[in-house]
C-alpha positions as CSV (number, residue, x, y, z in Angstrom):
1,X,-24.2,-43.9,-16.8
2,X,-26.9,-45.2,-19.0
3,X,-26.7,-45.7,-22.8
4,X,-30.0,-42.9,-22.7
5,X,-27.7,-40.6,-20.7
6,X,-25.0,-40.9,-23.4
7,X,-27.7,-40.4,-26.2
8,X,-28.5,-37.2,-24.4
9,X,-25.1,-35.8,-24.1
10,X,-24.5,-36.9,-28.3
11,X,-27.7,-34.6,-28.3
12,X,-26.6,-31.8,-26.6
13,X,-23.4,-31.5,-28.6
14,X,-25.0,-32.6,-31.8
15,X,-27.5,-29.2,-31.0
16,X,-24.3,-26.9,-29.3
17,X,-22.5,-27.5,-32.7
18,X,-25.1,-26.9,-35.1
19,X,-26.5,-23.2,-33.2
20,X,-23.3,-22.0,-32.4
21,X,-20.4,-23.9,-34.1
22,X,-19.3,-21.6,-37.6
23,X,-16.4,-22.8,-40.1
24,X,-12.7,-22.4,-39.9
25,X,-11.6,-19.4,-42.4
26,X,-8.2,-20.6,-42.8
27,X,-9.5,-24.3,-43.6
28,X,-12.1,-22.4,-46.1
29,X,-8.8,-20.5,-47.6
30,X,-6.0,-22.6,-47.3
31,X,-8.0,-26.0,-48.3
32,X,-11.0,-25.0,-50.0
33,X,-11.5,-28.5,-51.0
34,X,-11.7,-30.0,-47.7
35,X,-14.9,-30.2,-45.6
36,X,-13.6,-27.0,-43.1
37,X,-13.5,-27.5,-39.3
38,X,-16.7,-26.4,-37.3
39,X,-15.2,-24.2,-34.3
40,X,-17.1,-23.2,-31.2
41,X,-16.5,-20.0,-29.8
42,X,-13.3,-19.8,-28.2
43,X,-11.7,-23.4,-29.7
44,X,-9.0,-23.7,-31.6
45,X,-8.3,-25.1,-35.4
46,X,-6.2,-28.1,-34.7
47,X,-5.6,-28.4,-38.7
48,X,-2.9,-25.1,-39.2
49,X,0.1,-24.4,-37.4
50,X,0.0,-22.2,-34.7
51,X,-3.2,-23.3,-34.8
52,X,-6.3,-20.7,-35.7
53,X,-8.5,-19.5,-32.1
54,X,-12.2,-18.4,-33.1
55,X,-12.1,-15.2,-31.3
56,X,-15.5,-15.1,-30.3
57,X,-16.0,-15.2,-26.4
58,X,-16.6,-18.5,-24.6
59,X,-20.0,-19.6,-24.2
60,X,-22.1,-18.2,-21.1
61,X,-24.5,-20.1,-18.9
62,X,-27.4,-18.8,-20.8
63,X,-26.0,-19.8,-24.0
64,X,-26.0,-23.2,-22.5
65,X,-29.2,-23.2,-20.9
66,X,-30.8,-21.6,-24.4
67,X,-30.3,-25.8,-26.0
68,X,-33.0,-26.6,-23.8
69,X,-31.3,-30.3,-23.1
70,X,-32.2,-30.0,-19.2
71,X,-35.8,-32.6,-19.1
């Protein structure tokens, strides 16, 4: 792979995290101080134990395909 092909991918998450990524409530409770942890649907919090699981569902192939990052 290519450095350009490693831009893209930096890109694509870069764009994923910003549309569908929302903070953690327990960091924006617990730690209100602290920058809070920007979950995608379906990841977990890896700051608390047990950890906290965003309980939206997982991103479809349409959500993907809505970023746009295929040239």
């Amino acid at each position: 792979m290519s450095r350009e092909d490693f831009e893209g991918i930096r890109e694509l998450v870069k764009r994923r995290r910003a549309k569908f990524g929302q903070p953690c409530p327990r960091c924006i409770a617990e730690q209100p101080r602290r920058s809070p942890t920007i979950l995608e649907p379906g990841h977990r919090c890896r700051v608390h134990r047990p950890p906290y699981v965003d309980p939206r569902p997982e991103l479809t192939q349409a959500d993907y395909d809505s970023l746009g990052g295929d040239e």
